[in-house]
MARFI-440748 format. One record per residue (C-alpha): residue in one letter; x, y, z. Coordinates in steps of 0.5 Angstrom, whole numbers, plus 2048, in hexadecimal, padded with zeros to 3 digits. Each point is the difference from the previous one (the first is absolute). Last residue first. Layout:
AXYZ;...
//
This chain:
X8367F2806;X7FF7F97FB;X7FF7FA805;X7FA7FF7FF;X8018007F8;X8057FB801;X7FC7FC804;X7FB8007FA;X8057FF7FC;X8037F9804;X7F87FE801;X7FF8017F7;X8067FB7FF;X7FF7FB805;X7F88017FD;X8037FE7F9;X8057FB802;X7FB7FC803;X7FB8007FA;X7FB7F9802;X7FE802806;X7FF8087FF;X7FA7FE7FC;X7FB802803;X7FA8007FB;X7FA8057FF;X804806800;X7FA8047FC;X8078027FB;X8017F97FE;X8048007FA;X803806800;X800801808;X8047FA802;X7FE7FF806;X8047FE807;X7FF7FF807;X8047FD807;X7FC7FE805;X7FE803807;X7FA8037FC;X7FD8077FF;X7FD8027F9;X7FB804803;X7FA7FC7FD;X7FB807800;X7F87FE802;X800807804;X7FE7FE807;X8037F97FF;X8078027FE;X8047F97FE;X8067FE801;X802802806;X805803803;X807800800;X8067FF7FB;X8037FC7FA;X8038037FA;X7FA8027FA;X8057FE7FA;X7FD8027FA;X8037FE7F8;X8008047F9;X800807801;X805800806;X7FC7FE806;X802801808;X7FA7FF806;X801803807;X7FC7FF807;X7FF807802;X7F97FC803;X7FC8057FB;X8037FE7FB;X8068027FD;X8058007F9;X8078007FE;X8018017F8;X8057FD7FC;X8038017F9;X7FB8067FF;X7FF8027F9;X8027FF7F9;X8008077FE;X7FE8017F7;X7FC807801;X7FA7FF803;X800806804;X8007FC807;X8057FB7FD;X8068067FD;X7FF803806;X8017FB806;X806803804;X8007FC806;X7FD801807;X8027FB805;X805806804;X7FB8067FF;X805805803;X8077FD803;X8048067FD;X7FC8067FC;X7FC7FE7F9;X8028057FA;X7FC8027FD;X7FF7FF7F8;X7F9800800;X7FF7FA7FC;X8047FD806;X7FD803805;X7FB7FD7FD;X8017F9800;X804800807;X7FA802804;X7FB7FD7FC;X8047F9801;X7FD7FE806;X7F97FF7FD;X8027FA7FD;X8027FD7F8;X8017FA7FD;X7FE8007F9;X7FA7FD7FC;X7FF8077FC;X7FA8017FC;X7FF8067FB;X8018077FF;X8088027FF;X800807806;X8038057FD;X7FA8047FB;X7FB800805;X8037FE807;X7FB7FA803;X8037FB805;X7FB7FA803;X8007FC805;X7FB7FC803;X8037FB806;X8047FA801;X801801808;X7FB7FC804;X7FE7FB7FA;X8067FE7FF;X8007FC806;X803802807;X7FA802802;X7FD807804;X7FC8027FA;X7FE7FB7FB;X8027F97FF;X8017FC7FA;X7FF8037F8;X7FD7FE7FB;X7FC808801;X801802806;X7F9803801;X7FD7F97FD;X7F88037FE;X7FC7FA7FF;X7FB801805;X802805806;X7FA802803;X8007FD805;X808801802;X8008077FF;X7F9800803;X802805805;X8007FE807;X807803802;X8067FE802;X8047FF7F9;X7FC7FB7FD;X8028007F8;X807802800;X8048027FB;X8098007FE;X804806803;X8018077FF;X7FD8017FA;X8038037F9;X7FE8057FB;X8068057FD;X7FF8067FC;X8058057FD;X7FE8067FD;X8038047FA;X7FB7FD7FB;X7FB801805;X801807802;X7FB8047FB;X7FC802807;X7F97FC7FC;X8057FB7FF;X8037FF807;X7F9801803;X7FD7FA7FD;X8047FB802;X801803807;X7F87FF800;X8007F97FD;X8057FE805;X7FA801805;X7FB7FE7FC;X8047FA800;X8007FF808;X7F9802800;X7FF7F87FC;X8057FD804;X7FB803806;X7FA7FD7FE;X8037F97FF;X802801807;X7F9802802;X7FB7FB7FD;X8027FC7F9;X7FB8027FC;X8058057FE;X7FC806800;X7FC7FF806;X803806803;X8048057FC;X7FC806800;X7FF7FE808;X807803800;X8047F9803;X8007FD807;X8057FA800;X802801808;X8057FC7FE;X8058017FA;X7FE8017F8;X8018067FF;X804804806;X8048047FB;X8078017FF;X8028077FC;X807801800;X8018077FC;X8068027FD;X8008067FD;X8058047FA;X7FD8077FF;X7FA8047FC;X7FB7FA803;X801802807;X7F9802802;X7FD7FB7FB;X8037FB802;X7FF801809;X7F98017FF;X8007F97FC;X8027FC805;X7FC803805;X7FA8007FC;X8027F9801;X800801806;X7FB802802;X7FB7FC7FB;X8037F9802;X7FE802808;X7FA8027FF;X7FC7F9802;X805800806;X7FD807803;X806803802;X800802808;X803808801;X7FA802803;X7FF7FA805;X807802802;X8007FC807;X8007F8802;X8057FB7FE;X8007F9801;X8057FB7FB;X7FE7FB7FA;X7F98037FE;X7F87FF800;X7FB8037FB;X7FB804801;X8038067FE;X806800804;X7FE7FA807;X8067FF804;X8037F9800;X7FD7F97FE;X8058007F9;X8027F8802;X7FD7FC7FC;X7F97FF7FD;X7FE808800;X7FA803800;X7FE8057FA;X7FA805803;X8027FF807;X7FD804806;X7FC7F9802;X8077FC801;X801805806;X8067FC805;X8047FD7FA;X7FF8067FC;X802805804;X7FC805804;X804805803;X7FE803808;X8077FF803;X8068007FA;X8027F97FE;X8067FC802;X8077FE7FC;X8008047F9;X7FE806803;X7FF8077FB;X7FC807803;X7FF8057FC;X7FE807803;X7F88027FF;X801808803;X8058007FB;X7FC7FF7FA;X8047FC7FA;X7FE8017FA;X8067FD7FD;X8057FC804;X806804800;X8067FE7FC;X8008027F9;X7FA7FE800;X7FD7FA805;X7FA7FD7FE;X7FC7FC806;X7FE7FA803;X8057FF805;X7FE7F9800;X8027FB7FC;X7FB7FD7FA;X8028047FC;X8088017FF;X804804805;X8018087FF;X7FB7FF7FB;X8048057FC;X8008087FD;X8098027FF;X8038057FD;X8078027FE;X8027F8802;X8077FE801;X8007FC806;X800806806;X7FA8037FB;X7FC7FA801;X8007FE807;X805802808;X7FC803802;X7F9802800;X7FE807800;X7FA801806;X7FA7FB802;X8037FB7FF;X804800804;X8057F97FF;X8037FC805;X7FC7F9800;X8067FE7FC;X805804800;X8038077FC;X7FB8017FC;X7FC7FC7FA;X7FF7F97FF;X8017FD7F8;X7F97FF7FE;X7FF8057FB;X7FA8007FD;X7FE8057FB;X8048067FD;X8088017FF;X8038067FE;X8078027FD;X8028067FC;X8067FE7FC;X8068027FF;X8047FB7FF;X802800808;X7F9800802;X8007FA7FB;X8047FC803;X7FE802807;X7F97FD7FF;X8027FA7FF;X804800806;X807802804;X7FE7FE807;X802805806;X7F9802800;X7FE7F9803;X7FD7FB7FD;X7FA7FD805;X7FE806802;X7FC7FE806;X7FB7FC801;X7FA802802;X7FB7FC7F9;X8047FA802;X8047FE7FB;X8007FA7FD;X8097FE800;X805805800;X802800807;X8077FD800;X8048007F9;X8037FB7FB;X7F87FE7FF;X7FE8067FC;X8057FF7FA;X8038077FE;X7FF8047FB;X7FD805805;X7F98037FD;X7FE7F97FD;X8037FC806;X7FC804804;X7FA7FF7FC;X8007F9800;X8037FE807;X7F9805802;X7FC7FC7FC;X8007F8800;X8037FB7FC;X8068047FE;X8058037FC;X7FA8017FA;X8027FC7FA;X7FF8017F9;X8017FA7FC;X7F98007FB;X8038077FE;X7FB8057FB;X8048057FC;X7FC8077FE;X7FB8027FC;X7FB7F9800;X802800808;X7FD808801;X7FA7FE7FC;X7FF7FA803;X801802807;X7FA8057FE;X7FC7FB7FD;X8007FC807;X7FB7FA7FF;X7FE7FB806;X7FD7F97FE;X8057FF7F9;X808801804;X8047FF7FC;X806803801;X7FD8077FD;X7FA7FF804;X803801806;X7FF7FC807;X8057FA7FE;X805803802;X7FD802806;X7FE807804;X802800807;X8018077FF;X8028037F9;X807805800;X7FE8057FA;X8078047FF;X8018067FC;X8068027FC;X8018077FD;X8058007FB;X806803802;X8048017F9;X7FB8027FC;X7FD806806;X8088017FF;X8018017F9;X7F9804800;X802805806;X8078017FC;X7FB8017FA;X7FD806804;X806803803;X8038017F9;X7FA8037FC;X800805806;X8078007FF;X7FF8027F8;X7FA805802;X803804805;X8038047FA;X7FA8017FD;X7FD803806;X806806800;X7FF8017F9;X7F9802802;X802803806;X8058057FB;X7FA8017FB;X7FF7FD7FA;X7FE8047FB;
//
């Protein structure tokens, strides 16, 4: 016989069932959405678009289950534009202070910016991104304390946590910032940051060559970390310096932490990883394993990372639920102020595939980059050739998550979520582009008009054609996607047609 508090148990059974599908309906109607944002990796660096010296199974795997685009552009040639046009839907050249950061800078988008984050805060996310950052953090450049709680950062833009290169590799401070405050700190050895002049008494490169274990060929002659020198002067915080040959490791165990912790909700993770940016220093179980020295090695690191996220999802039972997106902030570049052996040891190996240009340029090569969307059960595998960008992610997924965008947000953000899942889009009608000069390009899917603008046309530090001229250029990329011949002269009507859209999108507020 039942008693009178086994009746009453029974009674909760309908709406503990009642709650429990609720939380399935909404975990459905979430997904989960990882972003894996490459550094300086290529087109033509990834295996699955053909690449034969350097194989990448894991990109593979997640391309075979997913939608490869072969017109997938970064907003920019160079990676802070990249990342804040990523996270703000707004093309970096319309704002000051959004070029290459200076690893002191302060916060180049500011708490008052609605973000990619926001969107999905506001849907109910947890939010966390992990790796490098590269956006400024504080209130001014040269400003920030690192020895306390930085402020302005993530969490003013979005971010439930945070675990970031405050910079990028090779820019000092060289230390990991979590939630804020640098990691392992020890107050009786406070930080110290200048990108004007040295601190009295600290080697630097240029000065002591013999502490060096990597020299520089350009630039990258300042303080000595790890023996490897950096762009900035810093000194202090010896306990808190990370170890470059363990960077990939911690912060994918990072990434993966951040997963596993929040794998019972909605998350959204933006892991962007140092692989392949300079110093190349990959885990000694990566060395050697491309015959192509550090830059192929650290290709090769970047694949187990995503092997790693690959499979956490399935041994947590979440990758049916999980969106993953794979790009890269930029096109590649082979010397990038540092005597690696990129160049020597180069061979056959064409970073930006068929591709001109590379990191910095104007050419195809800065901006077309990997991209891949994997959603099991939604996304339509296959190959899309759609033009799309990066600055589209705001509106997109605001779009399938049915939030509401407020007034002025994201302003060159468009809703490309029929494109990105494969599902009959057509892509951009227009995209604008930068260089690393802010000079501007315009393409439409078909053709590409590179305005003229200052600068040189090449870069011989790192071999790159920047696609600056005095001259009018236009390409017709079906037909010659290496941009081999201007043909600017002999289609008038089009290039007047493109100059007249590119001013009109300049003139866009």
């Amino acid at each position: 016989m039942l008693s009178i508090n086994s009746f009453a148990l029974l009674a909760t059974i309908p709406s503990l069932l009642l709650s429990v599908n609720s939380v399935a309906r909404e975990k459905a109607d979430k997904p989960n959405v990882i972003f894996i944002y490459a550094d300086d990796i290529g087109y033509g660096d990834l295996s699955c678009n053909g690449a034969r010296t350097i194989q990448t199974p894991n990109v593979e795997q997640l391309a075979r289950q997913g939608v490869r685009f072969t017109n997938m552009h970064s907003s920019a040639a160079t990676c802070t534009p990249s990342r804040y046009a990523l996270l703000t839907g707004e093309y970096a050249w319309r704002r000051k202070g959004t070029g290459i950061a200076t690893g002191d800078a302060g916060s180049i988008i500011r708490p008052e910016r609605y973000t990619l984050a926001d969107v999905f805060k506001n849907g109910g996310y947890q939010t966390g991104v992990v790796g490098k950052w590269h956006l400024g953090l504080g209130d001014q450049t040269g400003s920030q304390n690192w020895n306390g709680f930085i402020s302005p950062g993530p969490s003013d833009l979005g971010f439930d946590y945070s675990f970031i290169l405050a910079a990028t590799g090779d820019r000092v401070p060289c230390v990991y910032v979590e939630n804020q405050r640098v990691v392992n700190l020890d107050p009786k050895d406070p930080i110290a940051v200048s990108y004007e002049k040295n601190f009295e008494g600290e080697p630097t490169g240029k000065q002591n060559p013999e502490m060096l274990r990597i020299y520089p060929s350009h630039g990258h002659d300042m303080s000595i970390v790890n023996g490897i020198s950096r762009i900035g002067f810093m000194k202090g915080g010896k306990s808190a310096l990370w170890k470059d040959e363990e960077i990939a490791d911690v912060i994918t165990g990072k990434a993966l932490s951040f997963i596993e912790t929040n794998r019972n909700r909605p998350f959204f993770l933006y892991f962007a990883t140092q692989d392949a940016h300079v110093p190349r220093v990959p885990n000694p179980r990566f060395v050697g394993a491309s015959g192509m020295g550090p830059r192929g090695d650290a290709i090769i690191e970047f694949d187990w990372s995503v092997g790693e996220v690959l499979k956490t999802i399935k041994r947590l039972g979440i990758e049916k639920n999980t969106i993953i997106i794979l790009t890269s902030d930029n096109g590649p570049v082979v010397d990038d102020g540092y005597k690696d052996q990129a160049v020597e040891l180069l061979g056959d190996h064409k970073p930006s595939g068929v591709l001109r240009g590379g990191k910095y340029s104007s050419f195809e090569g800065g901006t077309r980059v990997p991209g891949i969307l994997s959603w099991p059960g939604k996304v339509i595998p296959g190959v899309s050739d759609n033009l799309l960008c990066q600055v589209d992610m705001v509106a997109t997924f605001a779009e399938l998550l049915r939030i509401k965008l407020p007034e002025n947000a994201a302003p060159d953000s468009e809703i490309q979520l029929k494109s990105w899942l494969n599902q009959g889009g057509k892509g951009r009608n227009m995209l604008v582009l930068q260089n690393v000069n802010n000079n501007l390009s315009i393409e439409d899917g078909t053709w590409k008009f590179i305005a003229p603008g200052p600068g040189l046309p090449y870069d011989a530090a790192t071999n790159t054609e920047l696609g600056n001229l005095t001259q009018d250029q236009l390409y017709d990329l079906t037909k010659d996607p290496g941009e081999k011949q201007n043909v600017a002269a002999q289609n008038p009507i089009i290039v007047e047609k493109l100059k007249a859209k590119l001013k009109l999108i300049q003139q866009k507020r």
